[in-house]
C-alpha positions as CSV (number, residue, x, y, z in Angstrom):
1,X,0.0,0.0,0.0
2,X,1.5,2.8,-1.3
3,X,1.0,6.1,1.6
4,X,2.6,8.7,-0.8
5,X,6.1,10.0,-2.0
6,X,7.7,10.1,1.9
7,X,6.8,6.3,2.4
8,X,9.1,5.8,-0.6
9,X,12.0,6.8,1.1
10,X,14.1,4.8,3.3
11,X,14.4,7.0,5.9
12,X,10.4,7.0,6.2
13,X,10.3,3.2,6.8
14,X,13.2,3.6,9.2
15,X,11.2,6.0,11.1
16,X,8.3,3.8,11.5
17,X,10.9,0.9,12.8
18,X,12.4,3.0,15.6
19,X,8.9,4.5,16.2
20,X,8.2,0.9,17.8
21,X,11.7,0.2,19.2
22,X,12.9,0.5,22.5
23,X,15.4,3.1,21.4
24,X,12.1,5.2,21.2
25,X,12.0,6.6,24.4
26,X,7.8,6.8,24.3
27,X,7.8,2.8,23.1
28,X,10.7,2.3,26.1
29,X,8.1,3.6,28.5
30,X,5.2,2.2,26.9
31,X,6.9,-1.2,27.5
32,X,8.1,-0.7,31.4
33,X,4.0,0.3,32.2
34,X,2.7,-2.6,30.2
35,X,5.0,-4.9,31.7
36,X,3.7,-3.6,35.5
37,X,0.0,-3.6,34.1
38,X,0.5,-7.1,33.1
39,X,2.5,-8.1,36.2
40,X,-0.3,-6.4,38.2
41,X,-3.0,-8.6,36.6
42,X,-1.0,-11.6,37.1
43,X,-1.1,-10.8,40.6
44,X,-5.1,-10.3,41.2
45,X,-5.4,-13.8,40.1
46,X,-3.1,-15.0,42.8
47,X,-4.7,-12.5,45.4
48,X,-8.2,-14.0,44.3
49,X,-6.5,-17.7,45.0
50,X,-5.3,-16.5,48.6
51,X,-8.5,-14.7,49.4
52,X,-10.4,-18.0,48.7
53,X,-8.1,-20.0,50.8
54,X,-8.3,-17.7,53.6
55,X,-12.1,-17.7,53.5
56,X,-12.4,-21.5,52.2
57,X,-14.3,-20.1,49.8
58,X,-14.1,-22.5,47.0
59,X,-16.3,-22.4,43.5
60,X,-15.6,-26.1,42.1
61,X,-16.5,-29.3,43.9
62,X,-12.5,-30.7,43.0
63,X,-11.3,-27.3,45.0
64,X,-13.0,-28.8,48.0
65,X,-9.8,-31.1,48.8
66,X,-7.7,-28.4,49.5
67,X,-9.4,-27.8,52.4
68,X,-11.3,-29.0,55.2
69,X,-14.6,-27.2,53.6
70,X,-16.9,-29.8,52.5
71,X,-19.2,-27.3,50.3
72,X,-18.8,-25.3,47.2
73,X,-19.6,-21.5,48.5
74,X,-20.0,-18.2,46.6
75,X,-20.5,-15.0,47.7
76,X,-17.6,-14.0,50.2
77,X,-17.1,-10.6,50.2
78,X,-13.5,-10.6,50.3
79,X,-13.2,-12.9,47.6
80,X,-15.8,-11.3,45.3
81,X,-14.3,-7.9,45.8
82,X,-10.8,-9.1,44.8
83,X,-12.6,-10.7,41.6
84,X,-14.2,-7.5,40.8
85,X,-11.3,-5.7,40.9
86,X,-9.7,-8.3,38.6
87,X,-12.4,-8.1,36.2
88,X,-12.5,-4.1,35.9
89,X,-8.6,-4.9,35.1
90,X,-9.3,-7.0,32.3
91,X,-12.1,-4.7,30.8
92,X,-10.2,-1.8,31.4
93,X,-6.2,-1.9,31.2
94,X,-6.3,-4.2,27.7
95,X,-8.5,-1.3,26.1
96,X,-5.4,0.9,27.7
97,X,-2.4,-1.1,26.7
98,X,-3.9,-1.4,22.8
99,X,-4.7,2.0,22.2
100,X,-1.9,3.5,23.9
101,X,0.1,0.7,21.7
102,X,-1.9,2.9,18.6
103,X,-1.3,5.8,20.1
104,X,2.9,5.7,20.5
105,X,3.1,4.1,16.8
106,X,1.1,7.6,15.6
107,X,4.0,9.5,16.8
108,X,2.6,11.9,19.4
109,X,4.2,14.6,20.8
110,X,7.2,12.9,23.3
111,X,6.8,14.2,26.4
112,X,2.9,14.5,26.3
113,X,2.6,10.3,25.2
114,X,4.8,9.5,28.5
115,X,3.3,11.4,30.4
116,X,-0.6,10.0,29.6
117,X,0.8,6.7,29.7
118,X,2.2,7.2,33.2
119,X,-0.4,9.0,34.6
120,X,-2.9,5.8,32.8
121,X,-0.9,3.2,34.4
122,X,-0.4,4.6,37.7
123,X,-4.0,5.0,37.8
124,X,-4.7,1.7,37.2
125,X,-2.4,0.7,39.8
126,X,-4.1,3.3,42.4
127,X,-7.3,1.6,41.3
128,X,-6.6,-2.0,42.6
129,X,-5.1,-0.3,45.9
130,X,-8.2,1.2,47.0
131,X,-10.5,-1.2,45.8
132,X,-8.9,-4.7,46.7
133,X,-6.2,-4.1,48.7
134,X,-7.0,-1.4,50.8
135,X,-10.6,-0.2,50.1
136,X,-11.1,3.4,50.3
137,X,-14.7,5.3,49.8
138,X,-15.7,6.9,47.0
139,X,-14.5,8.8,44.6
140,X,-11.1,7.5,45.5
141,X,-12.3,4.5,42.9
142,X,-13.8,6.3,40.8
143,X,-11.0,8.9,39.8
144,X,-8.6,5.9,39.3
145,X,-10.9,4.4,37.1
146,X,-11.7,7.8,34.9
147,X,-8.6,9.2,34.6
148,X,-7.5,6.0,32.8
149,X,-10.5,6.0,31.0
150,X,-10.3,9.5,29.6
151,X,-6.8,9.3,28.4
152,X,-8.1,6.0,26.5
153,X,-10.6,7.9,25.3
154,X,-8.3,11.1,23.7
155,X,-5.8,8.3,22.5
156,X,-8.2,6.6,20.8
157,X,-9.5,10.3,19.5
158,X,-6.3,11.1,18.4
159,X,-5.3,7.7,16.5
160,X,-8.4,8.5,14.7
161,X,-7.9,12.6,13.7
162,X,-3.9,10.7,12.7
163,X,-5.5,7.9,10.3
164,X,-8.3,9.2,8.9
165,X,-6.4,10.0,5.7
166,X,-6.3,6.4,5.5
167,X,-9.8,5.7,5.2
């Protein structure tokens, strides 16, 4: 596909190449936060494991054996919290980490990109703090959660203003 007379040129393809390289400073931080994010997610799975141990809470008759429980049980508090705060992860960070992905390979400004992704990321993090760590009243949560919202939300605005030549 053919983009015009620049994409012609070697140094154009070059620039694309280093645009997702670690030797991009805004891809180099890109990859440090999704590497945390990912960690992070990691971790809820095995915070969800230890809450249900703690609370012999267990969902699955073969689970029962690794206790002294002798019924299936759902509903702990602790354990459902934890699982809710997993599951606003996964509908919310991957949604993060692929359009800020978009967003780094349309070559935004430098400092502004590290910055949102930063401030995105560190959200996300504050987010599981005071929701399944250490729960914290409202709006604590609900900052956490919109300000990595929003800065999906103008990536994803400004991927589209970037590409819409392309349509």
């Amino acid at each position: 596909m053919d983009n015009g007379p620049m994409d012609a040129t070697p140094t154009a393809a070059a620039f694309r190449l280093i645009l997702l390289s670690k030797s991009n400073p805004v891809m180099g931080c890109y990859m440090f936060w999704t590497s945390l994010l990912v960690l992070k997610m990691l971790v809820m799975s095995l915070l969800t494991a230890r809450q249900r141990m703690k609370t012999k809470t267990y969902a699955n008759p073969e689970d029962l054996r690794l206790s002294r429980s002798t019924e299936v049980r759902f509903g702990d508090p602790n354990v459902e919290r934890v699982r809710r705060a997993h599951r606003n992860d996964l509908e919310n960070i991957l949604p993060f980490l692929l359009m800020s992905l978009a967003y780094v390979a349309s070559g935004p400004n430098p400092l502004t990109a590290r910055l949102l992704i930063r401030i995105g990321a560190s959200a996300r993090l504050i987010h599981t703090v005071v929701y399944a760590i250490i729960p914290v009243p409202q709006p604590a949560r609900a900052l956490a959660f919109f300000t990595t919202f929003a800065i999906t939300c103008f990536e994803a605005g400004y991927v589209l203003v970037c590409c819409i030549k392309y349509i």
